[in-house]
C-alpha positions in Angstrom: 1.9 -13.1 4.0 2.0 -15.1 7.3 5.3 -16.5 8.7 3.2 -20.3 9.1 2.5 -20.6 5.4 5.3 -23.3 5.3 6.0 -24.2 9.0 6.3 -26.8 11.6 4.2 -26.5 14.6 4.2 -28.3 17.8 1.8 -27.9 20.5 2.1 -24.6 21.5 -0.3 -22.9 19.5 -3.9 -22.5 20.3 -6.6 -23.1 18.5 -10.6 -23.0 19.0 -12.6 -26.6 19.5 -12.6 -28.2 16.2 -10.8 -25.3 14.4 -7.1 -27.1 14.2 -9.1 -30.1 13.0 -10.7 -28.7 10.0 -7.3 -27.1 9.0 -5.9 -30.4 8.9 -8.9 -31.0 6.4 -8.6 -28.7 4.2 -5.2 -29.8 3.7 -3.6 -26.3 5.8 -1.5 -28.4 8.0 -0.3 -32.3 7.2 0.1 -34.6 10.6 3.7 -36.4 11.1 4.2 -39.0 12.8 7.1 -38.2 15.5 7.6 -36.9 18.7 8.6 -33.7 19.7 12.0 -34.7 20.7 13.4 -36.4 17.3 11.8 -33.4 15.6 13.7 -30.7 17.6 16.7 -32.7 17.0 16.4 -32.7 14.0 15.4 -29.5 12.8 18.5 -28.3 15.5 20.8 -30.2 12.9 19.2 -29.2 10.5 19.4 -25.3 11.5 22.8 -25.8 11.8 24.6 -22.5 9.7 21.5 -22.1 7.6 20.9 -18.4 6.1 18.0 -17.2 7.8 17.3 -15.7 4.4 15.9 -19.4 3.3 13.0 -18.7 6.1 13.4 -22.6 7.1 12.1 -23.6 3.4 14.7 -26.3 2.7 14.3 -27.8 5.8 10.3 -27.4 5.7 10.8 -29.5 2.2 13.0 -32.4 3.3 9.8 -33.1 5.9 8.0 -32.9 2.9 9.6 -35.6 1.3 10.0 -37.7 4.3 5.9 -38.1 4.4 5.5 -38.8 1.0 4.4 -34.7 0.1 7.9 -34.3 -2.4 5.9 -34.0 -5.6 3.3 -31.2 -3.7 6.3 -29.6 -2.4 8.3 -29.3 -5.3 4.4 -28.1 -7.4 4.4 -24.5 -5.7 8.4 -24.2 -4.4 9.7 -21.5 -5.3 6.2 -19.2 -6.1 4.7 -16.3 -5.0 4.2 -17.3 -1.2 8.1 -18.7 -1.1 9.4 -15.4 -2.6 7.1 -13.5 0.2 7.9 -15.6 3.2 11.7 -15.2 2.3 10.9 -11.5 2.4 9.4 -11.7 5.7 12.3 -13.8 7.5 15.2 -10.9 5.7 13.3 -8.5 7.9 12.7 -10.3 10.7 15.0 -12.9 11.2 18.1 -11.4 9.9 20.2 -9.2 12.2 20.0 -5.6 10.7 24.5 -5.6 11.4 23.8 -7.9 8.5 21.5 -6.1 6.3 18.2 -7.4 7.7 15.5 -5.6 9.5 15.4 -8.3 13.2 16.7 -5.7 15.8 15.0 -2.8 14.5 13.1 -0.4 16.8 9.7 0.0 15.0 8.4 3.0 15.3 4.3 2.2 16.8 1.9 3.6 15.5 3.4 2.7 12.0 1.9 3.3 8.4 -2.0 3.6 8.2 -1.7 2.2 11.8 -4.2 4.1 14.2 -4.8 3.4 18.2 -8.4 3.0 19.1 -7.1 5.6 22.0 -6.5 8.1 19.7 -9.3 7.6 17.8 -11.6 7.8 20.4 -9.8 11.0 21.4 -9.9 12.4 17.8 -12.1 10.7 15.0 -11.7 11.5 11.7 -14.8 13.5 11.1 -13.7 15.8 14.2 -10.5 16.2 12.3 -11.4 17.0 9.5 -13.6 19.6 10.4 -10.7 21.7 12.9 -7.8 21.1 11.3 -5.7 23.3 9.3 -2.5 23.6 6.8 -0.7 24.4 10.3 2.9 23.7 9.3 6.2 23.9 11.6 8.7 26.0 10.2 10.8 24.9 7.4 7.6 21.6 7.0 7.4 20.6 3.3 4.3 18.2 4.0 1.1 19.8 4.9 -2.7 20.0 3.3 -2.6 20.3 -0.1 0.8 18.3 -0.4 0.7 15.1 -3.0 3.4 12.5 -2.2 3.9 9.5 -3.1 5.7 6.2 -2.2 9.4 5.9 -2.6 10.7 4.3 -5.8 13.6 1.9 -4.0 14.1 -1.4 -4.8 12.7 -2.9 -1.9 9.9 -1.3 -1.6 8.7 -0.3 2.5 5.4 -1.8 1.8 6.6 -5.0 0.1 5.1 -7.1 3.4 2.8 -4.6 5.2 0.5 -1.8 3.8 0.7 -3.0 -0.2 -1.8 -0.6 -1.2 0.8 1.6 -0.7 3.4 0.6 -2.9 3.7 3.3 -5.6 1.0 5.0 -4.4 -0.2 8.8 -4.6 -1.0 10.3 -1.8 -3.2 13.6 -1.1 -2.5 15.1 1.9 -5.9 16.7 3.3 -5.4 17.1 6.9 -2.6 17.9 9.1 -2.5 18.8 12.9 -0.5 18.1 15.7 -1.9 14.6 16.0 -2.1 12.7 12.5 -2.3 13.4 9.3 -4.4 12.2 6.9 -4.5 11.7 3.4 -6.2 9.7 0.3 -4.6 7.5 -2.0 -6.1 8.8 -5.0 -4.4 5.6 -7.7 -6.5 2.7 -6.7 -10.1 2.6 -8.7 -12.1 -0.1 -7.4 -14.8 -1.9 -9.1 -17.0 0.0 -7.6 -18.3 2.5 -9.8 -20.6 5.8 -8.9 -23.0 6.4 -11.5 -24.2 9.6 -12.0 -26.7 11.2 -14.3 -25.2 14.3 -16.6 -27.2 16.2 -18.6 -26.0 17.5 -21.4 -25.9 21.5 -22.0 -26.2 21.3 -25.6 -29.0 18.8 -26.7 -30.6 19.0 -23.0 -30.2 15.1 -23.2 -29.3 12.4 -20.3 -27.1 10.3 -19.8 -25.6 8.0 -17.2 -22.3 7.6 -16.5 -20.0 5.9 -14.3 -17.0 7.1 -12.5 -14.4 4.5 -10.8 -14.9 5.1 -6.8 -11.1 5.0 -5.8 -9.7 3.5 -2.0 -8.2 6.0 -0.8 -7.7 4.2 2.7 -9.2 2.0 5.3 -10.4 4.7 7.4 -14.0 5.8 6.5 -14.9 9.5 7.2 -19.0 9.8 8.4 -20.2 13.2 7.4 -22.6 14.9 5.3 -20.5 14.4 2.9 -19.0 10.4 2.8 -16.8 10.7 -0.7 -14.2 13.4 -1.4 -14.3 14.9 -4.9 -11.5 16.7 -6.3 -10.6 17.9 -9.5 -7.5 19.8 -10.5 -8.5 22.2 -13.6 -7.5 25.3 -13.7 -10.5 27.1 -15.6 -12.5 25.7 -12.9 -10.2 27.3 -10.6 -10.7 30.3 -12.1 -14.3 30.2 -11.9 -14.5 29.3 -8.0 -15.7 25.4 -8.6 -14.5 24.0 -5.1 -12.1 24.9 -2.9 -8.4 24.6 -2.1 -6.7 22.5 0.1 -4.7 24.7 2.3 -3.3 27.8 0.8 -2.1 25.2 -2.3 -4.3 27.0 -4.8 -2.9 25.9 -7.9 -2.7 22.2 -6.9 -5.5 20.0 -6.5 -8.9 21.4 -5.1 -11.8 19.9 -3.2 -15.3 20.0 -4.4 -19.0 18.7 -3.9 -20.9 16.1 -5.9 -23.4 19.8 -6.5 -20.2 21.4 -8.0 -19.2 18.4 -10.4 -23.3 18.6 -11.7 -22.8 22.5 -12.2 -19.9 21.9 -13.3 -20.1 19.8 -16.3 -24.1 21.0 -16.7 -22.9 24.3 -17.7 -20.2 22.9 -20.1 -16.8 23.9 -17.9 -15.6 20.3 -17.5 -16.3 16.7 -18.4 -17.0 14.2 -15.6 -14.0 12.2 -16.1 -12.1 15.3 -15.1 -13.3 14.7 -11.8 -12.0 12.3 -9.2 -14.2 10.7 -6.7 -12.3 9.2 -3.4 -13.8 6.6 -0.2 -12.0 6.3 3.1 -8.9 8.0 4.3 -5.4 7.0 5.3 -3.7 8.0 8.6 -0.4 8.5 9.9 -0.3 9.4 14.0 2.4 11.2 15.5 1.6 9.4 18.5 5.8 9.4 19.3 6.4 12.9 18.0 6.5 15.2 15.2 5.9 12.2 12.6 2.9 12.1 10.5 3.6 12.2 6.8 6.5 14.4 7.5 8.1 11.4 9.5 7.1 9.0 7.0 9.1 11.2 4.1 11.9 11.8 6.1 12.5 8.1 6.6 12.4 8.0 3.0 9.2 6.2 2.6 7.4 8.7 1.0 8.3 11.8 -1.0 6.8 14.9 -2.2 5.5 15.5 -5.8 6.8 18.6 -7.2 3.9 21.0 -8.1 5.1 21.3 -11.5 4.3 17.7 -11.9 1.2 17.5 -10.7 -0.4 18.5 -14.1 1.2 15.1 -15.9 0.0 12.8 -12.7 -3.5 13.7 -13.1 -3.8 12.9 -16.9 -2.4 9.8 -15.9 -5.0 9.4 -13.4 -8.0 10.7 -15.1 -7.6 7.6 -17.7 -8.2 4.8 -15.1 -11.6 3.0 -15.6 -13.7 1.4 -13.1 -11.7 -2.1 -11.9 -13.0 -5.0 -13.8 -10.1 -8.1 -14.5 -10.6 -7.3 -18.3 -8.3 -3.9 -17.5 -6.7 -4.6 -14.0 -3.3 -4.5 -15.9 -4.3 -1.5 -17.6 -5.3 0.4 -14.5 -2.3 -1.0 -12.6 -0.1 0.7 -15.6 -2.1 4.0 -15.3 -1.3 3.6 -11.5 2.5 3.3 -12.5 2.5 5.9 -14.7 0.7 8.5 -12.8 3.5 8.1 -9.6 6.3 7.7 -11.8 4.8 11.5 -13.4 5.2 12.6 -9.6 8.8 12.2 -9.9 11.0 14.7 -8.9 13.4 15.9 -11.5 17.1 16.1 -10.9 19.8 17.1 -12.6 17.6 15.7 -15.6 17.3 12.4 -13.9 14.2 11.3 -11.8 14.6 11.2 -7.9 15.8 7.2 -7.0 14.5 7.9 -4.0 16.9 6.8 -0.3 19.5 3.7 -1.4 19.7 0.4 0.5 22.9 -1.3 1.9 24.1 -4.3 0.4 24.3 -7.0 2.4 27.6 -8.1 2.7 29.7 -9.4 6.1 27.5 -12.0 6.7 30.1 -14.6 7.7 30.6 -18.1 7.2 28.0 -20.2 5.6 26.6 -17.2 4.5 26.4 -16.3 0.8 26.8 -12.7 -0.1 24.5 -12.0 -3.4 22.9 -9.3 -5.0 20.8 -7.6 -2.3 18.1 -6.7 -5.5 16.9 -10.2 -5.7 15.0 -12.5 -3.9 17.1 -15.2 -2.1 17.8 -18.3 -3.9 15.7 -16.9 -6.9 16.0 -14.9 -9.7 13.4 -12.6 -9.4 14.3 -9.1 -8.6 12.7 -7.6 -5.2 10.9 -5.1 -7.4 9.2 -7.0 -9.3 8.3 -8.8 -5.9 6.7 -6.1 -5.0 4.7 -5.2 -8.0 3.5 -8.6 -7.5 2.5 -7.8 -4.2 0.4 -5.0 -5.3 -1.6 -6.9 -8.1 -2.2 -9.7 -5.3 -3.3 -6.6 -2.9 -5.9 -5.0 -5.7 -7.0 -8.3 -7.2 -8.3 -9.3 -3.6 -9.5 -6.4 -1.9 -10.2 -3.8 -4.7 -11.4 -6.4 -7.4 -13.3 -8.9 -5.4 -13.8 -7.5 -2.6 -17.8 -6.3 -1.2 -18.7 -2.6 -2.6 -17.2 0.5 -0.7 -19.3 3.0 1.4 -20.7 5.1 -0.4 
């Protein structure tokens, strides 16, 4: 969502030749008729006690009406886009004394965000192939740990990083630079076929398994996808290998193992998961990582008693298609709300937010769980959020590497 869906610019953008033109073409940007002066007086008196909250929207719609755009306005106020934008200014326009998140010191590199310095110091595949479950101490986040996203209202990836809004996350590297990890909930509509025979009747057969995103990150090796599968009889029998010393958890494997595998009559191919591209999390400012992002409460760690129930949620998502993206988005849900941590017979609600309240005058003080001026709830925001994410970049999106 960009802060200029529904804004006013003056001159002090820039723009390539021609490019500001064929915006105002295709209807991006409409031309008013004023000069800079009445307009910043205007929008001054305007501005006057509004709830930064409203990101500017009223305001944006009174121009609206005064160039004959009402009936457009009033078409798409209040959608999607609005809710999003409204979103964006609570974080970045409200103080954070107030509830907001303007003032805040992010924390660079944040989320999946990687510096090409580090990078160029440490790429993936080099990782990959050195590191180890090294853990500090008293660490509960290492290879081998599943986590996923925290189940607050407001979700931390509501504006950036959707894809990881109720995400799983595998951890399969950890050293004292990043950590990285595969979301293992987000089938694409790619799919991998692969030809089984079958032990019985000696027949063939294709089949094909949903290739999931498991980050934007994509690790060059002999081996491009990551296979896993989490069955203890194959355990047993030495298919794959652990992650880590987590031997009872999930386990790594080769496309060769999968074909022995279910050749030999041990395990059926949709027990298998099949994973392209990697997340990272740096620790470019210190001990952060995965660790860092679970201790700010954006993450937390699956118990390994329920890992069992998230990969039977998991092992029923199909390959993307729009006939069953609200299926696999439910399997999605239902696979990290099995990774929730029991307590006290209730599931984990994860770190609470602060109301917003002592706002001052001209401010309202509402219900912090739902959108401003609306009456949809934040969460369902942010489900929203992650449909928009998956129906874009998982479901129409060119095909994965493979």
């Amino acid at each position: 969502m960009k802060a200029y869906a529904k804004s006013l610019s003056l001159p002090c953008f820039s723009w390539g030749p021609e490019q500001l033109m064929g915006e105002l073409d295709r209807k991006s940007w409409y031309m008013v008729a004023t000069d800079s002066g009445t307009l910043l007086k205007e929008l001054a008196r305007l501005g006057a006690g509004a709830d930064p909250r409203g990101a500017g929207l009223e305001t944006w719609d009174l121009l609206m009406n005064m160039i004959g755009r009402g009936e457009l306005a009033e078409e798409y106020s209040g959608e999607f886009d609005d809710l999003m934008l409204k979103e964006w200014a609570r974080k970045n326009l409200l103080s954070t004394a107030a509830g907001g998140g303007a003032g805040d010191k992010v924390r660079e590199p944040k989320g999946l965000i990687a510096t090409p310095d580090m990078l160029k110091k440490d790429p993936v595949t080099e990782l990959i192939s050195r590191v180890s479950s090294v853990s500090r101490g008293g660490d509960v986040v290492k290879e081998g740990t599943l986590v996923r996203a925290s189940p607050v209202d407001r979700s931390p990836f509501l504006l950036d990083g959707q894809e990881l809004h109720k995400s799983l996350v595998l951890v399969i590297a950890d050293d004292p630079h990043v950590t990285i990890g595969a979301i293992l909930n987000r089938p694409s509509a790619n799919g991998l076929e692969i030809q089984i025979t079958e032990k019985e009747s000696g027949n063939s057969k294709k089949l094909s398994l949903p290739l999931r995103f498991g980050g934007q990150y994509a690790v060059k090796g002999k081996e491009p996808l990551l296979w896993l599968h989490c069955k203890p009889d194959l355990r047993r029998t030495g298919i794959g290998s652990p992650f880590g010393d987590k031997k009872n958890g999930i386990w790594k494997c080769t496309a060769e193992d999968v074909f022995t595998a279910v050749g030999q009559g041990l395990a059926s191919p949709e027990e298998f998961l099949v994973v392209s591209g990697v997340s990272l999390w740096t620790k470019a400012d210190g001990p952060a990582g995965m660790l860092g992002e679970v201790e700010e409460g954006s993450f937390e760690v699956v118990p390994d008693s329920q890992i069992e129930a998230v990969w039977n949620a998991l092992s029923k998502q199909e390959v993307l298609e729009k006939t069953n993206l609200v299926k696999n988005l439910a399997l999605s849900e239902k696979a990290w709300a099995a990774g929730a941590a029991k307590k006290g017979g209730r599931t984990s609600n994860g770190k609470k937010e602060m109301p917003i309240t002592g706002l001052g005058e001209n401010y309202d003080e509402e219900d912090d769980s739902i959108v401003f001026k609306s009456d949809v709830k934040v969460s369902k925001l942010s489900d929203d959020a992650l449909r928009s994410w998956v129906a874009t970049f998982l479901l129409s999106a060119p095909s994965l590497g493979q």
